[in-house]
N, C-alpha and C positions, 0 to 999 in steps of 0.2 A: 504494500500500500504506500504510495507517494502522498509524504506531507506538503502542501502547499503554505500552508501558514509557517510563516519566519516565529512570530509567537509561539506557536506550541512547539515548533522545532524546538528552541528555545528555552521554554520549559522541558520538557523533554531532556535536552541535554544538559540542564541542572538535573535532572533527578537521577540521570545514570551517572552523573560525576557524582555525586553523593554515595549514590550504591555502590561504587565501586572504590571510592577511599575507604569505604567503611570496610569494604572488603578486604584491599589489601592492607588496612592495617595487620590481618591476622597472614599476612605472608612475607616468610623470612627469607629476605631478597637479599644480595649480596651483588655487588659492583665492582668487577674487576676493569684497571685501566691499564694499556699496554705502555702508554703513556703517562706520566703525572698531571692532570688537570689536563687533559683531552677527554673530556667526557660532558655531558649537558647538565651531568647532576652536582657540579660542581658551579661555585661563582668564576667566572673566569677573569684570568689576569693577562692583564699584554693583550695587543690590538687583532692577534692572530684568532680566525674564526673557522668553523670546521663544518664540511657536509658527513654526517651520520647515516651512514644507510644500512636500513634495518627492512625486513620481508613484511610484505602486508599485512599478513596473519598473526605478526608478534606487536602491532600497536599497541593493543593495553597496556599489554605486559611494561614495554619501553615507555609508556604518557605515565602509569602509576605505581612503576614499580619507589620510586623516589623524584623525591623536586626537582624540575627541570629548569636551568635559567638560564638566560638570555637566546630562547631557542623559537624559531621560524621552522612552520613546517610547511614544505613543498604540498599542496592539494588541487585535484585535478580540476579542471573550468566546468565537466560534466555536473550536472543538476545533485547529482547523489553528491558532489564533492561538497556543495553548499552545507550537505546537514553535518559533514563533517567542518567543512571550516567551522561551524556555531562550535560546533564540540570544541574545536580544538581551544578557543576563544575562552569558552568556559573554564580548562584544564591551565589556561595562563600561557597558549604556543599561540605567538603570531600568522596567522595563516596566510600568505603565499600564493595565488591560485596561479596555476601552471601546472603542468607534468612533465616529465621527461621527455615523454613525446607529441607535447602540445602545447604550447604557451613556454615555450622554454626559455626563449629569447627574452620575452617581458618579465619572465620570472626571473630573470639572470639582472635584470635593470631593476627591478624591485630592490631586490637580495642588494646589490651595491650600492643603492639608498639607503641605506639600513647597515652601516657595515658592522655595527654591534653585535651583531644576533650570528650566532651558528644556526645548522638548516638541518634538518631531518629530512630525507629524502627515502620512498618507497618505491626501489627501480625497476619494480614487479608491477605497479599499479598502472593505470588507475583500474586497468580492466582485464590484467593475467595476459600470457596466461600466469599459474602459481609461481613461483620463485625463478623467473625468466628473466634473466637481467634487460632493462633497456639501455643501450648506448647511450641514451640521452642525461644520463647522469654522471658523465665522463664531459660532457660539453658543457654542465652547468657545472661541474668544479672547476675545469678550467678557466673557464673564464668569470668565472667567479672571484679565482684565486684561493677558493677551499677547498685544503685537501681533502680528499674522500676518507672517511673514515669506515670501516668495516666493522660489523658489530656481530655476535654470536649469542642466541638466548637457548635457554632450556628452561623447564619447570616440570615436578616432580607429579604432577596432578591438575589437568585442567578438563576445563570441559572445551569443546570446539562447537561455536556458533557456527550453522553452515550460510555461505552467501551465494554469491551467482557465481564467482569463480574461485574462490579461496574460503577455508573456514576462519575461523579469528580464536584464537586461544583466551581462553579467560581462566586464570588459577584458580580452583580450587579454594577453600578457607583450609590454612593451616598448611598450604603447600610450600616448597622452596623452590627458589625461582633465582637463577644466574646469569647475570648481564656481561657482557664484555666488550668493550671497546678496543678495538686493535690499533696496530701502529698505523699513521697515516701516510696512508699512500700522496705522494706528490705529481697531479695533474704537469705536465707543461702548460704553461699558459699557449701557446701558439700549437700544440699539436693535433695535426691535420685530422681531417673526420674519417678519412682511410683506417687510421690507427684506434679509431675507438670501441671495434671490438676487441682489439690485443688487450686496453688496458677494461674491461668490461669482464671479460674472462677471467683479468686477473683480479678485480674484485668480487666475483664469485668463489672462486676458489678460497683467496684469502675468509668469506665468509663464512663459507664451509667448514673450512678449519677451524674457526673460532665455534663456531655450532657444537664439533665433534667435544673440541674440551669445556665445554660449558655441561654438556651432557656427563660425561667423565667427573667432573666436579660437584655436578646436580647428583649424583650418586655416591659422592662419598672418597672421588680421589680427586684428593686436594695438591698430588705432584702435580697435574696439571696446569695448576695455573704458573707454573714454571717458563710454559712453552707456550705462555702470551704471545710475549713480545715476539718480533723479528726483529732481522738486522734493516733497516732501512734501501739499503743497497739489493736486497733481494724482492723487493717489492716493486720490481720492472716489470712490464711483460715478458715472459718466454725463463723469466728467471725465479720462477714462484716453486716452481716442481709440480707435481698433481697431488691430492687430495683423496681420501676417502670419502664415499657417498655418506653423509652423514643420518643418524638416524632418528632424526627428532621426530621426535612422538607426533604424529598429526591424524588428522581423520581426514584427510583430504581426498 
């Protein structure tokens, strides 16, 4: 059923922000950073601002798992994007409307009005297909000037809301739920759109990887979060290595 009223959207997306702080208050979330202060749930310091890309399916998880500041998030021009901007508005994220593969250019001239704000970007959305990277979030870091940052979640128990092309995870009460934020990848400013599924590739994989030891950690081994970080210099394209298919819990 399509809301047309901005009012009840509105309402509406008060009552599920309520429902779901209250929820995750009972879930014991943990925030690993590959980085020190590269992450959204920190106050950030120095001028430098970062794109977050995180899979469509894990927004709750990443809006509530803890306070998010000074963060913009990328949302699509499409009609369904409007009830999330309200949301997002509600939850305290500047919303953005663009998508990687539409409005990208305006969204990149938004985002540089603004250069306070780090970006959350979902490279799978607006419309799937599931966890398909789009190129178009290699053209907004770059020329953005935000490096991409790669993110890894797991949680220990949720339920999965089904949508039109992705389910959306929501924790459980009393679940544990692990965030991570990887080392950031450094976009060229000037490189060519030939080359933007090499580096596109390589942020899926790197996300993968972060997925695998989140889930390893969501379980109980804590050596993993050992093997955060990278070296910076291997986070080129062709110089990443391959990945295990990672096995996050989904009902997709």
């Amino acid at each position: 059923m399509k809301i047309r009223s901005r009012a009840v959207n509105l309402l509406l997306s008060w009552a599920a922000y309520v429902v779901l702080r209250l929820l995750f208050l009972t879930v014991r979330a943990r925030i690993y950073s590959a980085v020190p202060g590269v992450t959204p749930y920190v106050r950030p310091r120095g001028e430098q601002r970062y794109a977050f890309a995180l899979w469509h399916d894990q927004i709750v998880l990443a809006v509530f798992s803890s306070r998010t500041w000074n963060l913009a998030g990328l949302i699509s021009r499409h009609r369904d994007g409007g009830y999330l901007a309200d949301a997002a508005q509600v939850a305290g994220i500047r919303p953005i409307r663009g998508s990687s593969s539409r409005g990208g250019a305006e969204a990149v001239r938004e985002i540089l009005s603004e250069p306070e704000f780090h970006l959350a970007i979902t490279p799978d959305g607006p419309r799937g297909p599931r966890r398909e990277m789009k190129e178009g979030v290699v053209f907004i870091s770059s020329r953005s000037g935000r490096p991409l940052v790669p993110t890894g979640m797991a949680v220990s128990n949720a339920w999965w809301v089904p949508g039109s092309w992705t389910n959306l995870a929501i924790p459980k009460p009393f679940s544990r739920a692990i965030l991570i934020a990887g080392t950031p990848i450094v976009v060229p400013e000037d490189v060519p759109r030939e080359q933007f599924g090499e580096w596109s590739r390589l942020l899926t994989e790197e996300m993968q990887r972060l997925e695998i030891l989140a889930e390893r950690i969501c379980q109980g081994d804590e050596s993993a979060a050992s093997s955060v970080a990278r070296d910076s210099h291997t986070l080129l394209p062709g110089q990443s290595g391959g990945v295990l298919k990672s096995g996050f819990r989904s009902a997709a």
